[in-house]
N, CA, C and O atoms as a Tinker XYZ file with bonds, in Angstrom:
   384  protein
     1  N    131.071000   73.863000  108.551000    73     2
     2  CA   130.339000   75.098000  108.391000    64     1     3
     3  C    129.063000   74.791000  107.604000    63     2     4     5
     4  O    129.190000   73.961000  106.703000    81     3
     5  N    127.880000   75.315000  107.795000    73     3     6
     6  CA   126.381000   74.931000  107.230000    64     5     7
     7  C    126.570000   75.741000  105.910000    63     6     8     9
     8  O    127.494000   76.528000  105.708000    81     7
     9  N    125.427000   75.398000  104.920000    73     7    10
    10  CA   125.706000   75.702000  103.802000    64     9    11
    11  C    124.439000   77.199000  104.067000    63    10    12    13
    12  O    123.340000   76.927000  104.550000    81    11
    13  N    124.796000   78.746000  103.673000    73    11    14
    14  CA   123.846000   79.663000  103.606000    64    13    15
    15  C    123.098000   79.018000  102.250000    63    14    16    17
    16  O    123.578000   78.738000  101.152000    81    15
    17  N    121.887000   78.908000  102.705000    73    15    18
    18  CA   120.845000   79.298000  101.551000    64    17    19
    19  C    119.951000   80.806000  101.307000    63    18    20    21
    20  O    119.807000   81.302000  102.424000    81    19
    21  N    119.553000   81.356000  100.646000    73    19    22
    22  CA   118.789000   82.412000  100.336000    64    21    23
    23  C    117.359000   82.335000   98.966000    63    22    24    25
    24  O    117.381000   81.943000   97.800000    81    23
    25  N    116.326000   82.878000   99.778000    73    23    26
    26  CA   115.162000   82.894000   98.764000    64    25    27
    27  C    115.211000   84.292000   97.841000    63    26    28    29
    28  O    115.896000   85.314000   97.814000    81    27
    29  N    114.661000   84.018000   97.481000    73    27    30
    30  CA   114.447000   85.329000   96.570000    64    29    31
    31  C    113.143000   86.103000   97.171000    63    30    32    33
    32  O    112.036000   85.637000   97.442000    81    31
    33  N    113.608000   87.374000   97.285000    73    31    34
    34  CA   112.238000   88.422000   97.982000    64    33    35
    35  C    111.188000   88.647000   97.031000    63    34    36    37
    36  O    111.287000   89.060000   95.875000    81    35
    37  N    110.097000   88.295000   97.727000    73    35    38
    38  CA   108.658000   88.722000   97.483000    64    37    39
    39  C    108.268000   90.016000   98.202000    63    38    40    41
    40  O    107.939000   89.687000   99.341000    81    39
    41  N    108.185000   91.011000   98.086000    73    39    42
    42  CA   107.397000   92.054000   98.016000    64    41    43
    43  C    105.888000   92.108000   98.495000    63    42    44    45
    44  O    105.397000   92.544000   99.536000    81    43
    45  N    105.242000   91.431000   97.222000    73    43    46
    46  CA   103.334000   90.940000   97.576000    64    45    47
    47  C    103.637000   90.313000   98.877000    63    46    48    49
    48  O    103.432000   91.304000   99.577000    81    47
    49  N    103.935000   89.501000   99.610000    73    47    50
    50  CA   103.888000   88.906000  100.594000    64    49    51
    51  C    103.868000   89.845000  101.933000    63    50    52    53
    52  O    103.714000   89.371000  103.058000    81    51
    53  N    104.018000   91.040000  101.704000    73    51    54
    54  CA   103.980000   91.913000  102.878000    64    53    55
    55  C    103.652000   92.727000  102.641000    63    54    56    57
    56  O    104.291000   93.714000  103.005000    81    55
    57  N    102.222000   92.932000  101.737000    73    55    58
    58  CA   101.742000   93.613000  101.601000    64    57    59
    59  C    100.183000   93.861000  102.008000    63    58    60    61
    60  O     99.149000   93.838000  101.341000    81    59
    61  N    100.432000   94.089000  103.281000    73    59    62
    62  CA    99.028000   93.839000  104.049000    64    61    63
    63  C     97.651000   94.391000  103.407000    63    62    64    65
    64  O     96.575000   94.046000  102.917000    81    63
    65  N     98.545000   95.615000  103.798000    73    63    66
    66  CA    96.785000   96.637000  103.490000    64    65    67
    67  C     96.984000   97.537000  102.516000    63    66    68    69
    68  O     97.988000   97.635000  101.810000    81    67
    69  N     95.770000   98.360000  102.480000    73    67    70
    70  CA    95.547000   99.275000  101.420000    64    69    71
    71  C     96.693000  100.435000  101.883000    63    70    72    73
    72  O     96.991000  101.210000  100.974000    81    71
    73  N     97.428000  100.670000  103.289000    73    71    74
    74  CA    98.433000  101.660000  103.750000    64    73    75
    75  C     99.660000  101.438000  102.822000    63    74    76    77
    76  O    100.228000  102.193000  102.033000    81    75
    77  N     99.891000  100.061000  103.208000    73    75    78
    78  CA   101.234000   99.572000  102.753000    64    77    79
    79  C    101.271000   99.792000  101.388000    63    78    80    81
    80  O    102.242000  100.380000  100.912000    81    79
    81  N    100.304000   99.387000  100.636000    73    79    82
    82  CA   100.090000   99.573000   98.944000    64    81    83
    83  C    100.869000  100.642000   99.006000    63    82    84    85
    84  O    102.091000  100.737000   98.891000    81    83
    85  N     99.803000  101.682000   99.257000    73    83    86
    86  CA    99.693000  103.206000   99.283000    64    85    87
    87  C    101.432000  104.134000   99.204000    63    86    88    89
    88  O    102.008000  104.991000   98.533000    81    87
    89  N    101.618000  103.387000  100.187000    73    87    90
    90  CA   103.340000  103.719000  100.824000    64    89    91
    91  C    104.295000  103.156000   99.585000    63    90    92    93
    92  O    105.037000  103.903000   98.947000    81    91
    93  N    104.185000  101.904000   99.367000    73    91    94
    94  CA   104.965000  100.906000   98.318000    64    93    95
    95  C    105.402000  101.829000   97.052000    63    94    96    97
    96  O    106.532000  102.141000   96.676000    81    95
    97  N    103.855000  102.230000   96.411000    73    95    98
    98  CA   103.775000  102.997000   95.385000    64    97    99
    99  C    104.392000  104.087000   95.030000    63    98   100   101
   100  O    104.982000  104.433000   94.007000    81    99
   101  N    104.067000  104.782000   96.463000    73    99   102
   102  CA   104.515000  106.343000   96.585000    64   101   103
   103  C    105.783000  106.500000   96.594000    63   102   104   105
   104  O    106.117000  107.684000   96.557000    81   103
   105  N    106.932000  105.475000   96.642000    73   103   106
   106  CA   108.390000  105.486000   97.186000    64   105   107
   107  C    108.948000  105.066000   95.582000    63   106   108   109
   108  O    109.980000  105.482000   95.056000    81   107
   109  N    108.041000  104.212000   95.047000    73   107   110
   110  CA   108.391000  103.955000   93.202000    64   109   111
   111  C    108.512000  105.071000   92.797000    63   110   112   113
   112  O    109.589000  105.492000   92.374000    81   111
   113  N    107.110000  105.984000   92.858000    73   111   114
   114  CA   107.174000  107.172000   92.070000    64   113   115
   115  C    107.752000  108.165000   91.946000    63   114   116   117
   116  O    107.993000  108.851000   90.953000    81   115
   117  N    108.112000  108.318000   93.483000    73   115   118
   118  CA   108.909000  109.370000   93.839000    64   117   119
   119  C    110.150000  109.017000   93.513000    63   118   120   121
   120  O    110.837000  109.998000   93.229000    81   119
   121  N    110.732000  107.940000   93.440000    73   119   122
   122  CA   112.005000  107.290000   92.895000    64   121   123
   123  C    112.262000  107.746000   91.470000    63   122   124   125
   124  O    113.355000  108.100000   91.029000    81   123
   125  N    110.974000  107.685000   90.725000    73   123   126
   126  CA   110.860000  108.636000   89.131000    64   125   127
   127  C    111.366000  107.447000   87.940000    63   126   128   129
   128  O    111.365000  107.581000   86.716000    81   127
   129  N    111.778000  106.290000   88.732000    73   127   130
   130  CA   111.809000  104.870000   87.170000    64   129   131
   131  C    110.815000  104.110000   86.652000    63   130   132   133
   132  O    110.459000  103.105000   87.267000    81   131
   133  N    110.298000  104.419000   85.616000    73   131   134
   134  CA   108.965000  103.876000   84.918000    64   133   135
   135  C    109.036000  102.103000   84.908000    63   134   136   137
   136  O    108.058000  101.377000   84.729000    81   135
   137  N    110.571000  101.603000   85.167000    73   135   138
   138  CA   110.519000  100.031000   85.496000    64   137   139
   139  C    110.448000   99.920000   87.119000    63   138   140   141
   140  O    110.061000   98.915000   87.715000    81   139
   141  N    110.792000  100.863000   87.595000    73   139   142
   142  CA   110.727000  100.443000   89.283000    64   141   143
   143  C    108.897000  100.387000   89.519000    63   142   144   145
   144  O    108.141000   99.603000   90.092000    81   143
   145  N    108.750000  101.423000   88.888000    73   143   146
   146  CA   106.811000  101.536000   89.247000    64   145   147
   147  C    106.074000  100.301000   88.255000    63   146   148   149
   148  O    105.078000   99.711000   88.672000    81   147
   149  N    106.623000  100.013000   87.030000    73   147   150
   150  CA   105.847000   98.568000   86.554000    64   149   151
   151  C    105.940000   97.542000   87.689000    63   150   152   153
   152  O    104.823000   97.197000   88.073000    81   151
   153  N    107.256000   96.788000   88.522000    73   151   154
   154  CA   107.879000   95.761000   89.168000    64   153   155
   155  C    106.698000   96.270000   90.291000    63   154   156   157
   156  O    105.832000   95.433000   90.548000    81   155
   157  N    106.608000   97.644000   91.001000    73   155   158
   158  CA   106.311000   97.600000   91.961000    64   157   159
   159  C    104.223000   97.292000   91.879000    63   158   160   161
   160  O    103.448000   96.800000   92.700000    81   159
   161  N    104.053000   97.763000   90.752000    73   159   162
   162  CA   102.439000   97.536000   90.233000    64   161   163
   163  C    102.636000   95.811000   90.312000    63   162   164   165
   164  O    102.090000   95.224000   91.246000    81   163
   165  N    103.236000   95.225000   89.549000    73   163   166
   166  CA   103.099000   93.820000   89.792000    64   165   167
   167  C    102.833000   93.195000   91.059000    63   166   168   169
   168  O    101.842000   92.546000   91.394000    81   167
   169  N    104.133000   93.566000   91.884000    73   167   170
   170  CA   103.894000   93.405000   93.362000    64   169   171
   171  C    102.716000   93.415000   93.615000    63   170   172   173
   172  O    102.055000   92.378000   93.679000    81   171
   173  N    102.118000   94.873000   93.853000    73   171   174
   174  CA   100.696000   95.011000   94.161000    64   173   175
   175  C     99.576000   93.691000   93.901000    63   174   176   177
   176  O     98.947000   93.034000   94.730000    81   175
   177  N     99.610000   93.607000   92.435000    73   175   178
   178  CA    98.589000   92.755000   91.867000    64   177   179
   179  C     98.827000   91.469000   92.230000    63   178   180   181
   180  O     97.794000   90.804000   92.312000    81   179
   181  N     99.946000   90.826000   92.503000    73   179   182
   182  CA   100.218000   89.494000   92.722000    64   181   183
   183  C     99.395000   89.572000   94.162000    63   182   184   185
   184  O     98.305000   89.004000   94.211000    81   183
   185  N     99.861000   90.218000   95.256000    73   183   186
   186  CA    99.181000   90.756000   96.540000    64   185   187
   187  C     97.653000   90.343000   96.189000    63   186   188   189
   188  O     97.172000   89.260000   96.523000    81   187
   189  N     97.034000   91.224000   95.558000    73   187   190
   190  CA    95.508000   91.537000   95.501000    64   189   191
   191  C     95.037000   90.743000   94.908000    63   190   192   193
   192  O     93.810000   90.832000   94.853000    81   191
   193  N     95.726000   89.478000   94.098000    73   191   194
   194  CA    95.154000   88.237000   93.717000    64   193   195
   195  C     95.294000   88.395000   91.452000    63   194   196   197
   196  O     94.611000   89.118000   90.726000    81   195
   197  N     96.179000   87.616000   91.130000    73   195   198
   198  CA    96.429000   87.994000   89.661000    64   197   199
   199  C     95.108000   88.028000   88.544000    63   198   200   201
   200  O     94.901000   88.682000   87.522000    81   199
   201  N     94.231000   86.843000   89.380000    73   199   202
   202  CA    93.245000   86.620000   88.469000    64   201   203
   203  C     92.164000   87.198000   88.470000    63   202   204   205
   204  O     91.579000   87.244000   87.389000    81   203
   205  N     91.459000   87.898000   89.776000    73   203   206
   206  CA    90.710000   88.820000   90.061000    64   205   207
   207  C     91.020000   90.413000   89.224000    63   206   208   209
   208  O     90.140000   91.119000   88.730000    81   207
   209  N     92.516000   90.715000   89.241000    73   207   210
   210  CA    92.861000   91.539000   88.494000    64   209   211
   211  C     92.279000   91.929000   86.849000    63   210   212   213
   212  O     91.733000   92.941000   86.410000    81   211
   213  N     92.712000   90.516000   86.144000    73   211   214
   214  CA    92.529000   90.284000   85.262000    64   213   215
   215  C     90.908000   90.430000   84.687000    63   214   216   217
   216  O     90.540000   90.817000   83.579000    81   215
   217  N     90.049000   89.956000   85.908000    73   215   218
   218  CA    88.897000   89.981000   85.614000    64   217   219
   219  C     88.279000   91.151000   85.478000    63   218   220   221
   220  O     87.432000   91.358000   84.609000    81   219
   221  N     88.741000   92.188000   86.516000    73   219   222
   222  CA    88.805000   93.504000   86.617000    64   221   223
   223  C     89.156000   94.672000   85.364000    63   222   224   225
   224  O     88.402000   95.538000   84.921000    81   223
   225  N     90.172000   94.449000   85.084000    73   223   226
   226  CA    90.774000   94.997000   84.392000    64   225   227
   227  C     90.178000   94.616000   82.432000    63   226   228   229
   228  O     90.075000   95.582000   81.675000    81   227
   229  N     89.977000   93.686000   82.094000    73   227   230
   230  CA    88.875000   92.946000   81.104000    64   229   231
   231  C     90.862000   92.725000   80.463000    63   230   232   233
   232  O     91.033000   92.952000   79.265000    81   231
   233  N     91.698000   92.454000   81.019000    73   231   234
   234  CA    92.827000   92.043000   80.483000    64   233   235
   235  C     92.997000   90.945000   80.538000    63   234   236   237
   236  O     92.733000   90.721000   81.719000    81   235
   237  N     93.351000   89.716000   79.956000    73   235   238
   238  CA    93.562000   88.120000   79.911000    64   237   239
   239  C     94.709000   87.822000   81.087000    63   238   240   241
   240  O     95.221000   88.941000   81.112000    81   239
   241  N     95.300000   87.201000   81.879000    73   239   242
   242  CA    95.852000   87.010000   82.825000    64   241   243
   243  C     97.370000   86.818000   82.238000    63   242   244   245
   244  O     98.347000   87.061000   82.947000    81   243
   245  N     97.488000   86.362000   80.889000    73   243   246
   246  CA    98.605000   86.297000   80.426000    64   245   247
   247  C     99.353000   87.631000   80.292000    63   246   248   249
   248  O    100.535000   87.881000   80.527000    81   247
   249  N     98.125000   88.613000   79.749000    73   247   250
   250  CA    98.721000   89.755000   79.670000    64   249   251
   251  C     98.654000   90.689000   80.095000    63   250   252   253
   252  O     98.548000   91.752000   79.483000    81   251
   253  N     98.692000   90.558000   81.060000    73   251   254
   254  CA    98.595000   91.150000   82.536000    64   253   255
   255  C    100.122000   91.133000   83.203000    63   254   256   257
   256  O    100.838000   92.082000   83.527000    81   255
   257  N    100.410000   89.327000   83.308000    73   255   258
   258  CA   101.459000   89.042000   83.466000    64   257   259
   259  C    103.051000   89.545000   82.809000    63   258   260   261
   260  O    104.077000   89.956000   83.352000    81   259
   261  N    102.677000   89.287000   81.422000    73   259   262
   262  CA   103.686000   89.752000   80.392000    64   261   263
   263  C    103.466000   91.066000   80.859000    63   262   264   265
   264  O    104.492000   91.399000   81.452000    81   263
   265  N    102.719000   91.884000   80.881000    73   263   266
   266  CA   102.777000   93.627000   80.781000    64   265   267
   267  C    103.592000   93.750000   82.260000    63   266   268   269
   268  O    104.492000   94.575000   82.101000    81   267
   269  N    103.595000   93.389000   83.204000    73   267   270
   270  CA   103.964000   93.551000   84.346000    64   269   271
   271  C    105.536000   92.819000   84.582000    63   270   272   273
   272  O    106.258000   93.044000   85.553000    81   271
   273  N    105.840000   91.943000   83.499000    73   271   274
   274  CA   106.776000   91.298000   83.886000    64   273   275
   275  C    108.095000   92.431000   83.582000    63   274   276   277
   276  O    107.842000   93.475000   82.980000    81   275
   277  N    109.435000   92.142000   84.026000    73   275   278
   278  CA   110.557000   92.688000   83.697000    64   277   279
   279  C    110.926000   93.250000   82.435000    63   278   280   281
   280  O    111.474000   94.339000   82.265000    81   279
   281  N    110.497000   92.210000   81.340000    73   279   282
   282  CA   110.585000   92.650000   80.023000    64   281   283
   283  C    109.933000   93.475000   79.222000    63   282   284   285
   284  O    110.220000   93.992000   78.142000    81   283
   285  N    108.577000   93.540000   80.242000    73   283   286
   286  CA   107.205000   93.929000   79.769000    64   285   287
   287  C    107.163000   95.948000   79.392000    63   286   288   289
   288  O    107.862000   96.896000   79.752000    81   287
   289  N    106.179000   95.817000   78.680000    73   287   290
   290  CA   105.996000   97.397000   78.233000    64   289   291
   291  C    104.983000   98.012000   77.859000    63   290   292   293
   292  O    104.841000   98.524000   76.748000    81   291
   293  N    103.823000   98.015000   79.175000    73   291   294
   294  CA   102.154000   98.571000   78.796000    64   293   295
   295  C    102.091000   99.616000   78.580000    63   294   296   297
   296  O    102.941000  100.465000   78.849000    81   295
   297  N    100.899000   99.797000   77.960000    73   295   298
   298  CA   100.796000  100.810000   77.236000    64   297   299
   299  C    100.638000  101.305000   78.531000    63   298   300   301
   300  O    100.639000  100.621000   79.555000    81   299
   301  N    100.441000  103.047000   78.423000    73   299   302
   302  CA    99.694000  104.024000   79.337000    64   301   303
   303  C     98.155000  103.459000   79.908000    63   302   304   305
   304  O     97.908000  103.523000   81.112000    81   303
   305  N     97.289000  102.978000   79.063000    73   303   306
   306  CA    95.886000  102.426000   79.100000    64   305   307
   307  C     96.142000  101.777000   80.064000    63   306   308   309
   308  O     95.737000  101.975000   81.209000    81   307
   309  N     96.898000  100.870000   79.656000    73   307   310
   310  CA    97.241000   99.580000   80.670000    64   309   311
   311  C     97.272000   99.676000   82.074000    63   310   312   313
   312  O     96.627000   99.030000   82.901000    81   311
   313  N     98.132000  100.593000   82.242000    73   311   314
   314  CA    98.916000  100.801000   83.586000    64   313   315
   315  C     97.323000  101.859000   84.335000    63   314   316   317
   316  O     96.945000  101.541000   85.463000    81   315
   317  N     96.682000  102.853000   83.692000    73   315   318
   318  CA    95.137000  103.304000   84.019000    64   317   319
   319  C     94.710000  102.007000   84.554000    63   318   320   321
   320  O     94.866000  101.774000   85.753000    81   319
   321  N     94.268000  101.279000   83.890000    73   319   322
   322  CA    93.007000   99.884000   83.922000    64   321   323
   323  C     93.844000   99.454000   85.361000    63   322   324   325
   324  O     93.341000   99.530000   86.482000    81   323
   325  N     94.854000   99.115000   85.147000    73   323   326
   326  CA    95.503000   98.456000   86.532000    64   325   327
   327  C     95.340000   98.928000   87.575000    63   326   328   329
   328  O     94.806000   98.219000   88.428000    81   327
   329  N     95.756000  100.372000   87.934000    73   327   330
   330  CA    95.766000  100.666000   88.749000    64   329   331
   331  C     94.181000  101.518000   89.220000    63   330   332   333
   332  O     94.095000  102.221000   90.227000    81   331
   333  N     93.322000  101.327000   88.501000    73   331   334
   334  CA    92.021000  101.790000   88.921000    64   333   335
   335  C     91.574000  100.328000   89.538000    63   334   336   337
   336  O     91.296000  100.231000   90.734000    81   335
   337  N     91.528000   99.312000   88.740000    73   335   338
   338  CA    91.305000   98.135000   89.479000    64   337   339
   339  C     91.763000   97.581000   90.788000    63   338   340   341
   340  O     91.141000   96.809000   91.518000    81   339
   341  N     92.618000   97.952000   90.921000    73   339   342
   342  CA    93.310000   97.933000   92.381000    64   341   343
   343  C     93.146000   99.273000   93.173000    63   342   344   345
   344  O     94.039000   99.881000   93.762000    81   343
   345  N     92.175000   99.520000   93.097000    73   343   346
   346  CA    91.662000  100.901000   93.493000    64   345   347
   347  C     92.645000  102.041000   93.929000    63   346   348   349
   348  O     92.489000  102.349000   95.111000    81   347
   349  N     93.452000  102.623000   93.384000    73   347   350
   350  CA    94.522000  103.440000   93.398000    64   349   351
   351  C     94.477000  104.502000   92.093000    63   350   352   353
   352  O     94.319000  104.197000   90.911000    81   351
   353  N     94.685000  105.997000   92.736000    73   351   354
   354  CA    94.707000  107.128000   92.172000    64   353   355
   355  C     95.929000  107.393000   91.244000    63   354   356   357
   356  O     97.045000  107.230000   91.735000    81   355
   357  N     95.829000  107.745000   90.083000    73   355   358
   358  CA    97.023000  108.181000   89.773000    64   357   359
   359  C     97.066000  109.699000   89.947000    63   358   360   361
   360  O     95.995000  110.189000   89.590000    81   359
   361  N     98.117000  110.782000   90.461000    73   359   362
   362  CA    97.621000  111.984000   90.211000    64   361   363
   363  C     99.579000  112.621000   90.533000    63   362   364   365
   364  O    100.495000  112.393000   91.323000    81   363
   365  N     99.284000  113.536000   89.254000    73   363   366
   366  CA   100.583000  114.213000   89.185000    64   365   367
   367  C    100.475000  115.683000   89.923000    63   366   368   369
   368  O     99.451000  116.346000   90.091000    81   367
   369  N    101.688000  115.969000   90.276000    73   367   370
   370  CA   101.821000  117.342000   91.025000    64   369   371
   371  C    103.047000  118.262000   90.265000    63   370   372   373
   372  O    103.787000  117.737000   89.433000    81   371
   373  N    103.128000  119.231000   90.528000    73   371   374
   374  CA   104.258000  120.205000   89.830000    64   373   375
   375  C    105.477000  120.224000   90.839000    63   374   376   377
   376  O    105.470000  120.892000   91.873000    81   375
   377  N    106.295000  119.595000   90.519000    73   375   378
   378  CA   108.047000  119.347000   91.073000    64   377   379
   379  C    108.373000  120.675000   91.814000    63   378   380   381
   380  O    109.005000  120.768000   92.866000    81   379
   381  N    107.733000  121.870000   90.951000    73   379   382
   382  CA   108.808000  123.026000   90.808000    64   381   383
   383  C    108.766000  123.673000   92.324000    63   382   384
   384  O    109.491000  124.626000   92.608000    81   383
């Protein structure tokens, strides 16, 4: 019997266009977990290139990384700068 191997999923890797972003995002948020929408912002940025980000954003690439990583915990600012740099709206609506 062959031995199964398995990679670990990348996300950024199929993340074509500005649709898919768009879609990616919208399914975090609506999900409503402030770690599902950090993981899924990372995604994004790894996609759109980490260091361009960084340059963008006037954030150092390290901490960019750390803020985005699993453990990580940006401020509100943060997560603004990011996601304006990756040209994406933030905008809240009323649930009720």
């Amino acid at each position: 019997m062959s031995e199964v191997t398995f990679r670990r999923f990348d996300a950024s890797a199929y993340l074509a266009d500005s649709k898919d972003i768009e879609d990616y995002l919208a399914l975090a948020i609506e999900e409503g977990d402030a770690k599902t929408i950090q993981l899924v912002l990372r995604d994004i940025a790894k996609a759109q290139g980490m260091t361009q980000l960084a340059k963008d954003t006037g954030l150092n690439r390290e901490s960019l990384y750390k803020a985005l990583s699993a453990q990580g915990n940006p401020s509100f600012a943060s997560i603004l700068k990011i996601t304006q740099a990756l040209g994406l709206k933030l905008t809240l609506r009323h649930t009720g």
